[in-house]
Structure formats: C-alpha cells, structure tokens
LOGU-438509 format. One record per residue (C-alpha): x, y, z; residue in three letters. Coordinates in steps of 0.001 Angstrom, whole numbers, plus 524288, in hexadecimal, padded with zeros to 5 digits. Example, Ala and Ser with C-alpha at 12.3 -4.5 7.8 and 13.67 -1.06 7.14 Angstrom:
2
8300C7EE6C81E78ALA/835667FBDC81BE4SER/
***
This chain:
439
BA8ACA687ECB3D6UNK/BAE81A623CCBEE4UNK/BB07AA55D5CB7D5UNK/BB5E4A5AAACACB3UNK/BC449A5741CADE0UNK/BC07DA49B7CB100UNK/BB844A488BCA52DUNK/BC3C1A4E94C9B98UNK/BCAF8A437CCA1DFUNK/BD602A5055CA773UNK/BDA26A50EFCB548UNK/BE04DA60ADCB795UNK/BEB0BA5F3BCC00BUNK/BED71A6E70CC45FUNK/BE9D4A6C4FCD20AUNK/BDB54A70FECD175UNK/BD648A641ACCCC5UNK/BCA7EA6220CD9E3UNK/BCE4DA53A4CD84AUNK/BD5FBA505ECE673UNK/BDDFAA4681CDFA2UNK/BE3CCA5070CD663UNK/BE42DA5ABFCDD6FUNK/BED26A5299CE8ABUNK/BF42EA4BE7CDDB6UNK/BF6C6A5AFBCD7E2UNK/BFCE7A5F06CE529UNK/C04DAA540FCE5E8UNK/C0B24A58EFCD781UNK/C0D20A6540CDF3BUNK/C0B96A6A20CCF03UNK/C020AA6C01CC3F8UNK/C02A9A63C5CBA19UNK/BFB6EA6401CACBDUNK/BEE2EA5D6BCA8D7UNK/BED1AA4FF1CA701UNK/BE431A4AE7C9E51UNK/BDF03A3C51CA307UNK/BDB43A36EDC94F8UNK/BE43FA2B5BC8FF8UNK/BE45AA2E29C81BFUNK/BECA9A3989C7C47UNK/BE578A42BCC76A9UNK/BED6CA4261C6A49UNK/BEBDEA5046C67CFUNK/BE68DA5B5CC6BD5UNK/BE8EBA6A38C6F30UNK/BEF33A6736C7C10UNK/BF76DA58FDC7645UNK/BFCB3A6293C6A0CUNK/C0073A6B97C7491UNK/C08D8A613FC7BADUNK/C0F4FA5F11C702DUNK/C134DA6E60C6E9CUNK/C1863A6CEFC7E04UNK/C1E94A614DC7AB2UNK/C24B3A6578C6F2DUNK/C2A07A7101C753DUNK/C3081A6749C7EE4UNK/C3865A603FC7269UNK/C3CCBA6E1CC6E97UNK/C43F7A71D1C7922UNK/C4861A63BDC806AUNK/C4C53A5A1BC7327UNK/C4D65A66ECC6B9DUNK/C579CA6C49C73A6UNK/C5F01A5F46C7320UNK/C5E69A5D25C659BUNK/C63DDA6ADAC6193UNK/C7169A6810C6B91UNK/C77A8A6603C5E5EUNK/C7952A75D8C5C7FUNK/C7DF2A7659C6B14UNK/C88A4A6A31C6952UNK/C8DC2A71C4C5C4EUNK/C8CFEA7FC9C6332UNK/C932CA7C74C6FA6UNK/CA013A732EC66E7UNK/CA38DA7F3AC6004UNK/CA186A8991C69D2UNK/C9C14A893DC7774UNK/CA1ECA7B14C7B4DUNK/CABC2A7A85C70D8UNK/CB4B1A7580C7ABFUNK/CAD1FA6949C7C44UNK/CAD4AA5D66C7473UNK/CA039A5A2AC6C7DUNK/C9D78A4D0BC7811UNK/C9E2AA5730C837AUNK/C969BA605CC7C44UNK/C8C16A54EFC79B2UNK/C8A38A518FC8623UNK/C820FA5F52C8813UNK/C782DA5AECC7FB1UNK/C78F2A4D53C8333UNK/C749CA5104C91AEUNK/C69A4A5991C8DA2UNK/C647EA4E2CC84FBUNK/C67D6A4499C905FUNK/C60B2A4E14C9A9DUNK/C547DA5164C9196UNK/C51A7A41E9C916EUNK/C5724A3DD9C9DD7UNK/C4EDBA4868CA6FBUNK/C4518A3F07CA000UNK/C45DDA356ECAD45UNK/C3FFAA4095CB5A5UNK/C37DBA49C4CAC2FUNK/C309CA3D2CCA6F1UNK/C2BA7A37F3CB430UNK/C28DEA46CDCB855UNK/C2169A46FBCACDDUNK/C182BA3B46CAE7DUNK/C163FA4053CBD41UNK/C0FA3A4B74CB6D8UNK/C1C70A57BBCB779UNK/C1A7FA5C57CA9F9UNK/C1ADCA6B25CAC75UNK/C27E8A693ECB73BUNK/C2EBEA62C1CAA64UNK/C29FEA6D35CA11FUNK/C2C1AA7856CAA57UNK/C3AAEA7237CADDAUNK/C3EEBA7133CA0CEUNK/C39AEA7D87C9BACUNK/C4394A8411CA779UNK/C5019A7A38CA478UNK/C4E3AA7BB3C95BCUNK/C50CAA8A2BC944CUNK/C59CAA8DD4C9EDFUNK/C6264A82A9C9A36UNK/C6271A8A00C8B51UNK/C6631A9713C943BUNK/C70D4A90E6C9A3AUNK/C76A9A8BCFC8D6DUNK/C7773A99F0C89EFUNK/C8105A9EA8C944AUNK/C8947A914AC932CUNK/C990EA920EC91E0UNK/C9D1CA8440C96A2UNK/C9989A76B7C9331UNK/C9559A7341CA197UNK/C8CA4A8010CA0ACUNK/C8775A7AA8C94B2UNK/C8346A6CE6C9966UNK/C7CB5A70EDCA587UNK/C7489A7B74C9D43UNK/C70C8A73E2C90C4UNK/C72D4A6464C93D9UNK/C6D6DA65DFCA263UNK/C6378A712BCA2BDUNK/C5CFDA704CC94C2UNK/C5F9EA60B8C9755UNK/C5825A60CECA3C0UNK/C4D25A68E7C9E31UNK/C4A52A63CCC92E9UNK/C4A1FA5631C9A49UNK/C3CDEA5AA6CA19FUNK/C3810A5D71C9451UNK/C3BCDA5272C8BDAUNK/C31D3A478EC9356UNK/C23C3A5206C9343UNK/C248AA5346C84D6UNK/C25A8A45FEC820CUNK/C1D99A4079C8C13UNK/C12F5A49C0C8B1BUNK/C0E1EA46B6C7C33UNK/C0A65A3693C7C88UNK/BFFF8A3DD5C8764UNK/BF945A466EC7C76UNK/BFC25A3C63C70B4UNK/BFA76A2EE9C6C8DUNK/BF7A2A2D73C5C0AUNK/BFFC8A3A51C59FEUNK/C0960A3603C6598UNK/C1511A34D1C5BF5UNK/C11DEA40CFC54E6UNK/C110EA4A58C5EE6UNK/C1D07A45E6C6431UNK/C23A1A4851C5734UNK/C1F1FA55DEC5713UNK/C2389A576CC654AUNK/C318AA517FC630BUNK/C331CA5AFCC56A8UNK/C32C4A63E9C6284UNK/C416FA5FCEC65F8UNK/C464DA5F8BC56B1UNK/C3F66A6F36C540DUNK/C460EA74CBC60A0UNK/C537FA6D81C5C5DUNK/C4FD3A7622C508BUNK/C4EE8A80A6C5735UNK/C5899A81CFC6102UNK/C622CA7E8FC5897UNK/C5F23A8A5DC4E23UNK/C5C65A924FC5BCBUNK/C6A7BA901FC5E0FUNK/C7067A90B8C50F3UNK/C6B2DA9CE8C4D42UNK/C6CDFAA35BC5A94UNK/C7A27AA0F8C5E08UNK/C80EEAA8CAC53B0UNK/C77E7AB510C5797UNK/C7516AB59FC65CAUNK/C7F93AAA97C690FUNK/C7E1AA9E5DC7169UNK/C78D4AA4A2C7E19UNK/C6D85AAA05C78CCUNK/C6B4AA9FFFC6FC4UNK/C6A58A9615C7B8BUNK/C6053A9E32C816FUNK/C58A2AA1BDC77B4UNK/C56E2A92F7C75DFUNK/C53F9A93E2C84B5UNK/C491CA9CB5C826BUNK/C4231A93EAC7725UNK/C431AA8961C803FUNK/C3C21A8F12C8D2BUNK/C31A7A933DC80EBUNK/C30C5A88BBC7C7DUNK/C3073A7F9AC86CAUNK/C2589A881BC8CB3UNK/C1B9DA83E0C8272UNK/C1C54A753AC882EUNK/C1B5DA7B2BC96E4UNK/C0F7BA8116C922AUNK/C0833A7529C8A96UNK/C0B97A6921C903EUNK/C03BFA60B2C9817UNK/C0259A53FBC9D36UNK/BF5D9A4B9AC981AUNK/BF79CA4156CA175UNK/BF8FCA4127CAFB1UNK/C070BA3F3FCB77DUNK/C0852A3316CBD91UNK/C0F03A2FA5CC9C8UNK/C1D96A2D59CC65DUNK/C23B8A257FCD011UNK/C3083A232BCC87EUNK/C3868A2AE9CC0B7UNK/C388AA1C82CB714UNK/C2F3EA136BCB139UNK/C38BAA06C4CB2BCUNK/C2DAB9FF7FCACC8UNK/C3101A0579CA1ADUNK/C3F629FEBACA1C0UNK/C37CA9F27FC9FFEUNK/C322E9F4F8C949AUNK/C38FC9F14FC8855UNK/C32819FB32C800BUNK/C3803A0598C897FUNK/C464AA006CC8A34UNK/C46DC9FEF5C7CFEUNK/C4247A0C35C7A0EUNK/C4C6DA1291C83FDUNK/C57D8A0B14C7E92UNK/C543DA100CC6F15UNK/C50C4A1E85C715BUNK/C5D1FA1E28C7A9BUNK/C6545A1AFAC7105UNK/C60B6A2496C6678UNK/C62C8A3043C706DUNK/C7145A2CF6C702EUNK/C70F3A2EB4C6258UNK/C67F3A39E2C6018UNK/C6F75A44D7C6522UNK/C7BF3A40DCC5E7DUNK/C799DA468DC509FUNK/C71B3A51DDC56AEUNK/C7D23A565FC603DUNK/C885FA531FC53DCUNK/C81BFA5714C4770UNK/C84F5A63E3C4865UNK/C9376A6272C4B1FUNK/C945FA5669C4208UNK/C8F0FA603DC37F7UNK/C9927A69A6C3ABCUNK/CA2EDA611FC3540UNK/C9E8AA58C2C2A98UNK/C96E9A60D2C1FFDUNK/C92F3A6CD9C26D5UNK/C9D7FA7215C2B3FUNK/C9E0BA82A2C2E9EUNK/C9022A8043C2AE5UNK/C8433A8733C31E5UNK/C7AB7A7D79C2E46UNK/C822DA7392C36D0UNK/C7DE5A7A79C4369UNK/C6F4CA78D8C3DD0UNK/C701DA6AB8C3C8EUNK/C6A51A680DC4AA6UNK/C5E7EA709DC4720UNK/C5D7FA6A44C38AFUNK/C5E0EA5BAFC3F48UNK/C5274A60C8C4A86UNK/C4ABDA6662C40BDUNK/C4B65A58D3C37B7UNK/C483FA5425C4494UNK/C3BE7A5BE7C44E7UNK/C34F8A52B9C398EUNK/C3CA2A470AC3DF7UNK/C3420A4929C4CB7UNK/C26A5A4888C462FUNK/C285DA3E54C3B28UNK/C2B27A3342C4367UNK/C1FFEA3789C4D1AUNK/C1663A3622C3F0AUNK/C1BEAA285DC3B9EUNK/C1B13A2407C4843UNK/C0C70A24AAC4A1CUNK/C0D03A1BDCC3DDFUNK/C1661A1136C4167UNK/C1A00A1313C51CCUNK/C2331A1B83C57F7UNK/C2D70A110AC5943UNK/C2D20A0D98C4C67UNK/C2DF0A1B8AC4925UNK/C39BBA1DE3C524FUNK/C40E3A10E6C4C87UNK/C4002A17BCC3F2CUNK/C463AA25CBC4423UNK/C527BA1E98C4AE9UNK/C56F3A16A8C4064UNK/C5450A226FC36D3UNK/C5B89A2B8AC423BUNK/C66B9A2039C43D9UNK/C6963A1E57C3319UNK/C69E3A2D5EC3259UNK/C729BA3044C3DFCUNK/C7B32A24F8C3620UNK/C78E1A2CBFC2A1FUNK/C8154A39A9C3122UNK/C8D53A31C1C309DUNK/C951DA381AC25D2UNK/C8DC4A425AC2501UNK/C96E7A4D3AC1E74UNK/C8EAAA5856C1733UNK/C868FA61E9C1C66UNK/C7B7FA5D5CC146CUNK/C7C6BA500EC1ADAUNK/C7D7BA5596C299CUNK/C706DA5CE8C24B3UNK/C692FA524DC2226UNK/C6D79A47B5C2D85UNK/C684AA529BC3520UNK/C5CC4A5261C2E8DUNK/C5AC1A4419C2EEAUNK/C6006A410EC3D7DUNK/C5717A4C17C4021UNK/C4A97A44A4C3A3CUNK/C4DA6A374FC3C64UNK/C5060A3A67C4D07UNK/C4447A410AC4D48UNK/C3D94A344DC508DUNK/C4588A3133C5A01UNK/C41E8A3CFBC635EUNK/C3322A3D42C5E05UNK/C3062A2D3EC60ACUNK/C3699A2982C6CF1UNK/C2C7FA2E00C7861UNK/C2131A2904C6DA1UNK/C283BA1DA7C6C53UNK/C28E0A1AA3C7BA5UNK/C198BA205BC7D1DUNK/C17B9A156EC73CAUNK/C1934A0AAEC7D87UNK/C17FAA115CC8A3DUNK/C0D00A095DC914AUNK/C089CA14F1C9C45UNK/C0DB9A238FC95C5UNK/C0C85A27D8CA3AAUNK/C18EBA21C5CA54FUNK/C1CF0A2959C97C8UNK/C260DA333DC9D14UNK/C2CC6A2CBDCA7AEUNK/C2FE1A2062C9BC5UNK/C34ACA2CCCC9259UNK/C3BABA30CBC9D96UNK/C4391A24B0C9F75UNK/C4737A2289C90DAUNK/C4B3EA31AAC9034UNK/C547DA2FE9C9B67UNK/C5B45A22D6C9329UNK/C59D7A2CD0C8605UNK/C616AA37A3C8F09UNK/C6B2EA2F45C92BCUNK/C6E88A2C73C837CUNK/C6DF2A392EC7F54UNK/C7811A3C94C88F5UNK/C8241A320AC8284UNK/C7F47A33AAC75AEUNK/C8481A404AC7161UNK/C915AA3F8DC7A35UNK/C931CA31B1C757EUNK/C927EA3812C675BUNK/C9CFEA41C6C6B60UNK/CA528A3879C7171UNK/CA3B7A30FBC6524UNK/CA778A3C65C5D96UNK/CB34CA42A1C66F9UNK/CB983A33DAC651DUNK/CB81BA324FC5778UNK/CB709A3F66C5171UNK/CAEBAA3C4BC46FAUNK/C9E99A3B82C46DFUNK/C9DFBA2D95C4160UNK/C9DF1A288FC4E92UNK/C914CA313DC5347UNK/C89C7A2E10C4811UNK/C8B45A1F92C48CDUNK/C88BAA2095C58E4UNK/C7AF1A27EAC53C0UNK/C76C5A1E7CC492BUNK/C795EA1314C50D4UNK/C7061A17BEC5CF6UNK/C6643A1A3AC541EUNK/C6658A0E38C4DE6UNK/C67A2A077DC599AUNK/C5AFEA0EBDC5F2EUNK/C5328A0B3DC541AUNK/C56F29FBA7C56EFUNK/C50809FE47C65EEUNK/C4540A046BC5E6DUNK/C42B29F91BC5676UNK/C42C39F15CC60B5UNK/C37D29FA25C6831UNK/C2FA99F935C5D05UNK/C2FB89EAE0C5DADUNK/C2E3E9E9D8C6B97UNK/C247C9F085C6CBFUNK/C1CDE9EC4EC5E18UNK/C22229DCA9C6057UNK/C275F9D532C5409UNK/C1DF19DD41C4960UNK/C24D89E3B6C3CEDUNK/C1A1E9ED25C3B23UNK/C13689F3A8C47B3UNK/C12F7A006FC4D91UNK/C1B8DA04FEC5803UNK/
***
C-alpha cells in the first residue's frame, strides 16, 4: 500500500506525503495545493476532467459573462444613472474591466503555472461579488469605475487564465470541444445577467438588482472553488514572461490577430442597444433584450466551431468565424428596422462565438512545453487587454465626432477582416505552402 501513489503515477501534495523531498518542497509553498497527476496524456474524459469543465465553465459565466452583458449597463447608466456623461466616458467603464480581466493575465498566468490555483480562485470569488455590491450603492461616475471596471476587473482577471489553462490538462481529441462548452459559459451568464437586470430593475430597482447579481455570482463562482484542480505539477516560475515566446513567429502572429479582433468585439456589444434605440426600435422593450438575444445566439455559435474544428484545425476554424464575424458586423451598417437589429444580433452573436471559443485552442495548438501554457496566455491577454481598452472609447470618439454609426461599423468590419488576414497567415506558417492540411 505504500507504493501505491507511485504506481497510479499521483504524487499528494497536502503536506503528509513521507517523501522528504515533498514534504520540504510543501513547506517551502507555505500552502496546499491540489493533486497532481504525473501521467503525460490527458485523460480525455472522465468523472473528475467533466468536472473541470463544470468549474471552468462557471469561470466563463461570471468573468466573459459579465463583460459581454455591459451593453444593459452602457444603455442604463446614458439614460439615467450617468446621463450626464457622454456614451466615450461612459465606455471607458467597461473598457477597463475588459482591459483588467485580460491584463491581470501577466501575473495570474505565471501564479498559475507555479502551482496558486486555489489563491486565484479564492481571490476572485472575494473581488467578484463585493464589486456587484458596490455597484449597488453607486451615485457618481468615479464611484462607478472603481466598483465595476477595477474590482469586478481585478477579480475576474484571477479567474480568466485557470479556466482556460486548466482544460488542454484533462483533454486532447475532445480539446476543442470542451472548450466550446466552457466558453458558452461566458455567452449563458451574458444571458443571464442581462434578463437578471432587465427584469429586476423596474421591481426592486437598480440597488438590489446589482446585488442580487452579486449573490449569483459568489454562487456561482463557488462551484469552480469547489472542483478545480490542477493535473499537472507547478513549475518553478522564475519570470513573470516567456520572451522565448516573442521569438516565435507563430506566437507574434497570433498576438497581433486576436489583438486586433478585441478592439472590435466589444464595439457592437457596448452600441447595439443604443443604436437600436434609434433606428427601428425605438420606445421599444425588445431593444433592451438585444444584448441577451445576441449572448444567447452566442450560446450555439461557442460549440459549433469547437465541432468543426476537430475536423479541419482550430485555426482554420477561427479564420472561418472572423471573416463571417467581420462581413456581418459590415452587414449592421444601415441597419434601420427592428427586425434587422434582431437578427445582426443574432448573427454577430453566432459568428463571434468562435472567436472567444478558438483562441487558447488555437495557441495550445503550437505550444511546444504547456507548462509554459499560462504564463504564454498570460502575455497575449495582457496585448488583448490593452485593445479592449481602445476599442470601445475609440468607437465613441468616432461616434461623438461624427454623430452617426457608419463610422463604428466600418472601424468593426475592418478589424475583423484584418484579423482574419493574420490568421491566414498562421495557418500557413505553421501548415507551409499546402492548400489542403489541417491546422
């Protein structure tokens, strides 16, 4: 019985293993850390791989998922609680959540690898909901930004690099489909929040709405504290970069593409509503819904590409969803009945889905040592922060100049279409001068 961990191929690393090695190595930590299983191959299933999917999952919910419902907040706060404000300034609040979520990226990926799941899990399941309960008591715009860009930013940053990061250690074959299922996380608790809100604020008004979301959150978020676990050991982390990495040209092209389609992304998310407001729906309920309608189109638009992609390659796959994202978010110019706004919400909502879904099984895809996996997610989230802090103020700029939507559209289509001209490029870097090949 003695040797049974070392015949299961599992080191326990709760500071009882006898071993003197762990056991030093264990002080050291000065923390317990989860079990780590020694085999190389993923599992590819399994009670406790499905389970890190759930955790994971959870994680989508309440980091992307309160991101990609900012829409209701950007229309609520122009008509009522920052109505003083112009749309740009108002932007910026979401912009620096967004910006924060992938930017804390730098330090929560390396802390990762070095084996600080639960500190990241436990720190965000704190930041998330107090920074919901401080919406609720918010009068000012400075109030405001330090509450829901800052704390909720901050938080959901230490959970945004586990759930990623966590699932190439379980999966290999199904790698692309269990990601899909765990990046519908972020498009169902867009869903969500947003009906949370809607249908709350006209009852118990927008303090208690705000809370209650606060509530489903620290719920929520609990089911991941509870589930996940590391496979693999930490390793030591000596730098908070992999500057190999830079040399790659797999890598840099990668980080310039998905960089560019996160300045485009949020645009039609944060302005659909208002856009709607005042070309076909106008007095219309059904406006304030069109956040929720475009995350739950996102839903199927998550898990498709994550089917077609064990068919054809992930970068293939993710080439596919940005030129589809980049002709649609074309497609919204002129956009003038409600019908219309309806279904570009629909459509944006499917075709982006990909390009949350793909890009962390696109980089597993051609990272040589996945010990290195969070600290190189790390790095690209921080470039990925960085544009999804321009793009949306950019937009409103845009928009405060000219007064008209034209010129946010166009910015949108033409980052996505320049995106998918790095992806092509990937693909053939990393395939050589073949039509037909898998990537």
């Amino acid at each position: 019985m003695a040797n049974l961990p070392s015949q299961l191929g599992i080191t326990l690393e709760s500071g009882t293993v006898s071993s003197d090695e762990s056991s030093n190595r264990n002080e050291k930590q000065g923390e317990f850390t989860e079990i780590a299983i020694l085999d190389d191959d993923p599992p590819d299933g399994g009670f406790t791989a499905w389970l890190q999917v759930v955790g994971s999952y959870s994680l989508y919910f309440n980091t992307w998922g309160t991101i990609n419902m900012f829409g209701v907040f950007q229309t609520y706060y122009e008509s009522e609680l920052l109505q003083h404000m112009s749309p740009s300034a108002i932007s910026w609040i979401g912009s620096l959540q967004s910006f924060l979520l992938l930017a804390v990226g730098v330090v929560s990926g390396p802390l990762y690898d070095a084996g600080h799941l639960r500190l990241l899990l436990c720190s965000g399941w704190m930041l998330v909901p107090f920074g919901m309960m401080m919406i609720s008591v918010c009068t000012e715009y400075w109030q405001v930004m330090l509450a829901q860009a800052v704390c909720i930013g901050v938080g959901t940053g230490c959970l945004y690099i586990p759930s990623v990061a966590i699932i190439p250690q379980y999966f290999s074959k199904r790698k692309a489909l269990a990601m899909g299922i765990v990046t519908s996380g972020s498009s169902f608790g867009g869903v969500i929040y947003a009906l949370m809100f809607q249908s709350l604020l006209p009852r118990v008004g927008f303090g208690w709405a705000t809370r209650i979301m606060g509530f489903t959150s620290f719920a929520t978020i609990s089911i991941s504290v509870l589930v996940l676990r590391r496979r693999t050991p930490p390793v030591e982390i000596r730098s908070l970069l992999d500057l190999q990495a830079f040399r790659e040209r797999p890598y840099v092209i990668y980080c310039f593409g998905i960089s560019l389609s996160y300045i485009a992304f949020f645009v039609p998310i944060f302005y659909l509503q208002t856009y709607a407001l005042s070309h076909g729906l106008e007095g219309q309920t059904v406006a304030l819904y069109l956040v929720a309608i475009l995350n739950a189109a996102s839903v199927m638009g998550r898990l498709s590409p994550s089917l077609i992609a064990n068919r054809i390659g992930p970068v293939q796959t993710l080439l596919i969803s940005v030129t589809l994202a980049g002709i649609t978010a074309f497609g919204w110019i002129n956009t003038s009945t409600g019908a219309g706004n309806i279904a570009f919400s629909i459509f944006f909502g499917f075709f982006t889905g990909g390009i949350v879904a793909l890009p962390a099984v696109v980089l597993t895809s051609f990272t040589p040592d996945l010990s290195r996996l969070g600290t190189r997610l790390g790095m690209s989230s921080m470039l990925n922060g960085v544009a999804s802090l321009i793009g949306t103020p950019i937009a409103g700029a845009i928009l405060n100049s000219t007064g008209n939507y034209l010129g946010i559209q166009l910015f949108a289509g033409f980052l996505f279409l320049a995106t998918s001209v790095f992806i092509l490029v990937l693909r053939f870097v990393l395939t050589g001068r073949r039509l037909v090949a898998k990537a």
